[in-house]
C-alpha positions as CSV (number, residue, x, y, z in Angstrom):
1,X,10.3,82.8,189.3
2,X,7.3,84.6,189.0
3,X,6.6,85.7,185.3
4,X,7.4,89.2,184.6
5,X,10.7,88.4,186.7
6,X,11.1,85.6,183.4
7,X,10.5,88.0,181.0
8,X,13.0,91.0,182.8
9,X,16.0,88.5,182.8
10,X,15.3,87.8,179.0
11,X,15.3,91.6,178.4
12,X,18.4,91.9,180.2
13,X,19.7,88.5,178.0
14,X,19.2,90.7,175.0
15,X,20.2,93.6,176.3
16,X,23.4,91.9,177.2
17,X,23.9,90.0,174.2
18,X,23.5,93.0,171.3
19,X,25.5,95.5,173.3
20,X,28.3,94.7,171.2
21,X,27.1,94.9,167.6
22,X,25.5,98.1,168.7
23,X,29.0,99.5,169.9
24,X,30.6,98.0,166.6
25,X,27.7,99.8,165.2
26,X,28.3,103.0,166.6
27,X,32.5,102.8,166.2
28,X,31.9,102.6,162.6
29,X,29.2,105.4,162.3
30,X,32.1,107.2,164.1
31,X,35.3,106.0,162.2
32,X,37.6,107.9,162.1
33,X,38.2,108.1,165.9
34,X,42.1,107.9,165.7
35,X,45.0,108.6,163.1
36,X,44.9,106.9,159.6
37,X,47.8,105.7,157.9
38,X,48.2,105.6,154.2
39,X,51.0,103.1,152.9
40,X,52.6,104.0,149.8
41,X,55.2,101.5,148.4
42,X,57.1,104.1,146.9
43,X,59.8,106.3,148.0
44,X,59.1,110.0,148.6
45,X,58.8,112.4,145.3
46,X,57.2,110.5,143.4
47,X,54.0,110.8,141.5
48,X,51.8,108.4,143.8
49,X,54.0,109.4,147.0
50,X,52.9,113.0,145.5
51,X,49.3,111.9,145.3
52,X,49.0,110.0,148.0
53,X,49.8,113.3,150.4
54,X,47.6,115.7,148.5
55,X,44.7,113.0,149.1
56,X,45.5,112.3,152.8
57,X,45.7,116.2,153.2
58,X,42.1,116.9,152.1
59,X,40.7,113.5,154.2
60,X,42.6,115.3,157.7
61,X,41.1,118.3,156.8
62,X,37.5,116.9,156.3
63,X,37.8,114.3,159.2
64,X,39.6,115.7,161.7
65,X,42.2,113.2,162.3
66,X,45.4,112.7,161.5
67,X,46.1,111.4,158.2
68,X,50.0,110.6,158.0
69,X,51.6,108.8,154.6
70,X,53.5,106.0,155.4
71,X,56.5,105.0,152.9
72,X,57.8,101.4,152.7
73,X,59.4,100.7,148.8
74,X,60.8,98.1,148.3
75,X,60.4,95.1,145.6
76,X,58.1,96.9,143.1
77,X,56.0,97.9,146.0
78,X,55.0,94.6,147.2
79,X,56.2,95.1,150.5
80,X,53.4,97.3,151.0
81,X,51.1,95.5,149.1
82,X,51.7,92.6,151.8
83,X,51.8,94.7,155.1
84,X,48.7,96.0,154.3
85,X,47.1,92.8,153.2
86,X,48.0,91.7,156.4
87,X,46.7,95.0,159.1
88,X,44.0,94.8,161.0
89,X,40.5,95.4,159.0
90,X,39.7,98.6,160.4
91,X,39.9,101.2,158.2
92,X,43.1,102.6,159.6
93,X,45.8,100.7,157.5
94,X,45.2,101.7,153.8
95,X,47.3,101.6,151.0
96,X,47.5,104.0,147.7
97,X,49.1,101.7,145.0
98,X,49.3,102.0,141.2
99,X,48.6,99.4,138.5
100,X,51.3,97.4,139.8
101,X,48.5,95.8,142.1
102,X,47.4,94.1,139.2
103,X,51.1,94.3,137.1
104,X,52.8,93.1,139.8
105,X,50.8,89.5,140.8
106,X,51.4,88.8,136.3
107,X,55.2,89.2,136.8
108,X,56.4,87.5,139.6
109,X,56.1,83.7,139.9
110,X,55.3,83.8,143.8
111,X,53.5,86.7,144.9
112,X,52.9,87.3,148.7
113,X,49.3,87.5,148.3
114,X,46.1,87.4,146.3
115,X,45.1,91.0,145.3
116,X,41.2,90.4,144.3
117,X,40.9,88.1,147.6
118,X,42.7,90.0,150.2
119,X,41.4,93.8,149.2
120,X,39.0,96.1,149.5
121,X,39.4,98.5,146.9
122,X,37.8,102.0,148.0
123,X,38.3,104.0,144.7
124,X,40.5,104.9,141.5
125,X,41.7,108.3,141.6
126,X,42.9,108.8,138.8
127,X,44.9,107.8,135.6
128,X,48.2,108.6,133.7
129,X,50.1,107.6,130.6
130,X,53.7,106.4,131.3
131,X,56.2,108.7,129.0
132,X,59.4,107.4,127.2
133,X,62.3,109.7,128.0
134,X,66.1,109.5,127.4
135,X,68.8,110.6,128.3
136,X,70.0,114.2,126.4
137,X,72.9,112.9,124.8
138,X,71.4,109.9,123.5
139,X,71.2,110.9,119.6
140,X,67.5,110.3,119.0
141,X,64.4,112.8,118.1
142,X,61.9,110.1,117.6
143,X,61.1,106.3,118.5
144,X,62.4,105.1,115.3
145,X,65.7,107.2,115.7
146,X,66.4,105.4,119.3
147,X,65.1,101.6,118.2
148,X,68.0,102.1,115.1
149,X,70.3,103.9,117.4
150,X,69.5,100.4,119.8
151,X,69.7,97.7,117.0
152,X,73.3,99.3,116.4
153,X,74.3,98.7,120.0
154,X,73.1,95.4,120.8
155,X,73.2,95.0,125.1
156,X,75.4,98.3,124.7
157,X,72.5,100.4,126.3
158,X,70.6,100.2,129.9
159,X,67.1,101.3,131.1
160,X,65.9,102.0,134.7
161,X,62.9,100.9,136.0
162,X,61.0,102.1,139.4
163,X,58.4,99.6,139.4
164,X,56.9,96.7,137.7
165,X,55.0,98.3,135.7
166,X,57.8,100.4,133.9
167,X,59.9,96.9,133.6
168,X,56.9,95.8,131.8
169,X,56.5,99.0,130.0
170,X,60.2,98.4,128.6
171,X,60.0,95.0,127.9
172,X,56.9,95.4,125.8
173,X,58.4,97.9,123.9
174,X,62.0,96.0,123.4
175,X,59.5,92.7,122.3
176,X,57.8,94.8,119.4
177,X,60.7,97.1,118.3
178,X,63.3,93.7,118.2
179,X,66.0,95.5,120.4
180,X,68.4,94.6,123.4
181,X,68.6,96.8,125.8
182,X,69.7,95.6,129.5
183,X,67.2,96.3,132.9
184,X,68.7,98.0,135.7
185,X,65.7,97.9,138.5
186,X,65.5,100.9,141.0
187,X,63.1,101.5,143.9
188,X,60.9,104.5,142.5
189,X,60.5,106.4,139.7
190,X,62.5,109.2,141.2
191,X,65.6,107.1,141.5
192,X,65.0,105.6,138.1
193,X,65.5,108.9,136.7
194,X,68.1,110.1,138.6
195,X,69.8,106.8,136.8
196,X,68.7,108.3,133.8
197,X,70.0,112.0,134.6
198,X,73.7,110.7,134.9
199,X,73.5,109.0,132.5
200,X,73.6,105.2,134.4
201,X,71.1,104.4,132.3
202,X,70.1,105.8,128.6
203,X,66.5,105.6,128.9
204,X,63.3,104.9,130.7
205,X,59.1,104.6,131.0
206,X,58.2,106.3,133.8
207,X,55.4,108.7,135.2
208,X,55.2,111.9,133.7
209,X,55.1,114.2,136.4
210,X,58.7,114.2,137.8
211,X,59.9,114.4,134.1
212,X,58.5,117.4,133.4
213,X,61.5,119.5,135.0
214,X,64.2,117.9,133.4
215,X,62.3,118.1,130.1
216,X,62.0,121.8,130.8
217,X,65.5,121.9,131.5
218,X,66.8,119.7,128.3
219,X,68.9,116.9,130.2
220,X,66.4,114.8,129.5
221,X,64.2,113.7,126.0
222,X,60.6,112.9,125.9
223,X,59.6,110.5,123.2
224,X,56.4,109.1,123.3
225,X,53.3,108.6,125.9
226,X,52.0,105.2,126.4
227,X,48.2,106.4,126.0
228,X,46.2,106.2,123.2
229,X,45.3,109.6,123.1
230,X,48.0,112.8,123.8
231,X,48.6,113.7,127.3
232,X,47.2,117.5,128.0
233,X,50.2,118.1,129.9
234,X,53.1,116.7,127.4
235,X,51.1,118.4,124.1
236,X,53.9,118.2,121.8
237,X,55.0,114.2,122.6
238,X,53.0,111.6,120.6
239,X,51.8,108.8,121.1
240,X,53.7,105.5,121.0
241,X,50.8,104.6,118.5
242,X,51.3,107.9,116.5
243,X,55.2,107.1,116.8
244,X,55.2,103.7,114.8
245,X,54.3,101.4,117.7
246,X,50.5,100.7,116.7
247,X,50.2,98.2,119.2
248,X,51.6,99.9,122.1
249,X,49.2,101.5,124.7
250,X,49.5,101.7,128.5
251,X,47.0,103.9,130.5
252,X,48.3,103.8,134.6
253,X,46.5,104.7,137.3
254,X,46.4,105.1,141.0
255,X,44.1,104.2,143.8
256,X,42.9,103.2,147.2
257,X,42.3,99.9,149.3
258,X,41.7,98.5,152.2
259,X,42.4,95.3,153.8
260,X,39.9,92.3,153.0
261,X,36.9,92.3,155.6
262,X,37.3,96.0,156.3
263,X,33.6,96.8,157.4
264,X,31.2,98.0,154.6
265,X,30.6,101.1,155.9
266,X,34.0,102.2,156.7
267,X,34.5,101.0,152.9
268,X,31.5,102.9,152.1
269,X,32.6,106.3,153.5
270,X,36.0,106.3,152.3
271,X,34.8,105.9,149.1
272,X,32.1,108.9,149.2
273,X,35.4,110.9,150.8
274,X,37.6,110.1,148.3
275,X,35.2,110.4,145.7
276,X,34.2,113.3,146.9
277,X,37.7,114.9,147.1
278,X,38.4,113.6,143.7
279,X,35.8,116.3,142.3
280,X,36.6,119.2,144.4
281,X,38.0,121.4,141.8
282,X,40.9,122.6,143.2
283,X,41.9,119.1,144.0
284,X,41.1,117.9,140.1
285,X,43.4,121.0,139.4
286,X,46.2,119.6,141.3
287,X,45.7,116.6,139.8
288,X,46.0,117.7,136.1
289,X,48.9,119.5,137.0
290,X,50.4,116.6,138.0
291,X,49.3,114.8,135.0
292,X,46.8,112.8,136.0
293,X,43.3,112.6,134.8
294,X,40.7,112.6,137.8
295,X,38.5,109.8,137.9
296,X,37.0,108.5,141.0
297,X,34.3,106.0,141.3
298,X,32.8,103.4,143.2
299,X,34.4,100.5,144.7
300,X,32.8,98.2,142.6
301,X,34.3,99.7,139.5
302,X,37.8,99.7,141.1
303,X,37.1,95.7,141.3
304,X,36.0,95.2,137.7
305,X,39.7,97.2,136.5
306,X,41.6,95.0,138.6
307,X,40.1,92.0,137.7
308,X,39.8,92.3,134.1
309,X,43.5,93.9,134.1
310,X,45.0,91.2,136.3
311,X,43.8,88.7,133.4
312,X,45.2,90.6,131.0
313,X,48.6,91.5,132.4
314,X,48.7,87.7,133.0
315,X,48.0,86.8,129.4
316,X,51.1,89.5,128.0
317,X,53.3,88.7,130.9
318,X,53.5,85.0,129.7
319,X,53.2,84.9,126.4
320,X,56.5,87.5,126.0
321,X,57.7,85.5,129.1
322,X,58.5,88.4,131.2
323,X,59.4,88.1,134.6
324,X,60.2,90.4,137.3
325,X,63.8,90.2,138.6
């Protein structure tokens, strides 16, 4: 073989050999090239269901393709948490989850899979206080008035929880204010204060956003936010700090991930999308109304909260030995 023939067949070799990474290349410059599907381990109605479709809304609009919310509750929302662990790497399987990714893993003794390891997180969208409400017919104005009206009725009163993270809400509060109060778990906020409308349960921690209604209308009571700091949309309710709890503060949030080895650029631009949509105002507007504070960021930063949080859930979960049931 004469050789320029030698040096064609190499060319072609090469040729052959990167075509490949340069169509992996090109599919990820392109991405999205097909529907998207946004798992939420919640059931409809509530605040990161309600989220989660405002956000998919805005990425359709911007991209083209169908985005489509996916609900699968169940178990505190680790049923989501594992099927999207487990989807393909593509960029088409994501999940919008709350704190519970990090709540979650601290509260139950076997957990399906390892949250830092097994993510990509894309970006926080925002965070929420959680708000203690009652029942109307519960004879309490205040924190103090319901932990006396409590330590009367020792086991006598229930509390609903949607998630892990209200459970864990409760329980931290029953640990500091000394009372019983029995845990009746639900599959979403909206269910848990449904419980709480007929008077199933007496009370609960919960999201603010589908309380507001039934504060409006007086069935329910709100008592306290879990933030340090006043919620803008709950003005008049103070803070669990400012109600006699002075070590009591929970800030939620919400955000986006992907499965583990979901290719850095796809990673990349979902997070300058959702980023981007984050600070759009009339998206930051929905937010707020929905009382949550916008935040967005990079994926990095998601990383650092989940780490640092997961230790510390860890730390509160076993020394007041709560576990999930």
């Amino acid at each position: 073989m004469e050789k320029g023939d030698v040096m064609r067949a190499i060319l072609l070799l090469l040729l052959a050999l990167s075509a490949p990474f340069a169509g992996s290349a090109v599919a990820q410059t392109d991405y999205p090239t097909k529907p998207i599907r946004m798992i939420v381990g919640f059931p409809p109605g509530g605040g990161n269901d309600i989220m989660a479709r405002l956000l998919s809304a805005k990425m359709q609009d911007a991209w083209g393709q169908a985005v489509v919310v996916d609900n699968r509750p169940g178990a505190n929302s680790n049923i989501a948490i594992e099927f999207v662990a487990k989807a393909p790497a593509d960029g088409y399987t994501l999940l919008f989850n709350a704190a519970g990714m990090v709540i979650n893993p601290a509260m139950y003794a076997s957990f399906p899979v390892d949250v830092l390891r097994d993510f990509e997180p894309i970006s926080q969208v925002g965070t929420f206080p959680f708000v203690l409400a009652i029942h109307a017919s519960v004879p309490a104005q205040s924190v103090k008035e319901l932990i006396a009206y409590a330590k009367s009725r020792p086991g006598k009163l229930n509390y609903s929880a949607g998630a892990a993270a209200f459970q864990l809400a409760t329980e931290l509060f029953k640990q500091q204010a000394g009372i019983d109060v029995r845990h009746i778990p639900y599959k979403g906020s909206v269910q848990a204060i449904n419980a709480v409308l007929a008077n199933d349960t007496q009370l609960t921690f919960v999201d603010s956003l589908p309380l507001i209604p039934h504060f409006k209308s007086g069935r329910l009571r709100g008592l306290a936010v879990t933030s340090p700091k006043r919620f803008p949309a709950l003005p008049d309710i103070p803070t669990m700090m400012e109600a006699g709890m002075p070590d009591y503060a929970i800030t939620g949030w919400a955000g986006v991930f992907a499965p583990a080895g979901t290719p850095k650029p796809i990673v990349a631009k979902l997070n300058q999308e959702v980023v981007r949509i984050v600070h759009t105002p009339d998206f930051r507007e929905r937010l707020l109304a929905l009382g949550t504070e916008p935040v967005g960021g990079s994926s990095e930063e998601l990383a650092t909260i989940m780490r640092v949080q997961l230790a510390r859930w860890k730390a509160i979960a076993a020394a007041a030995n709560i576990k999930a049931q």
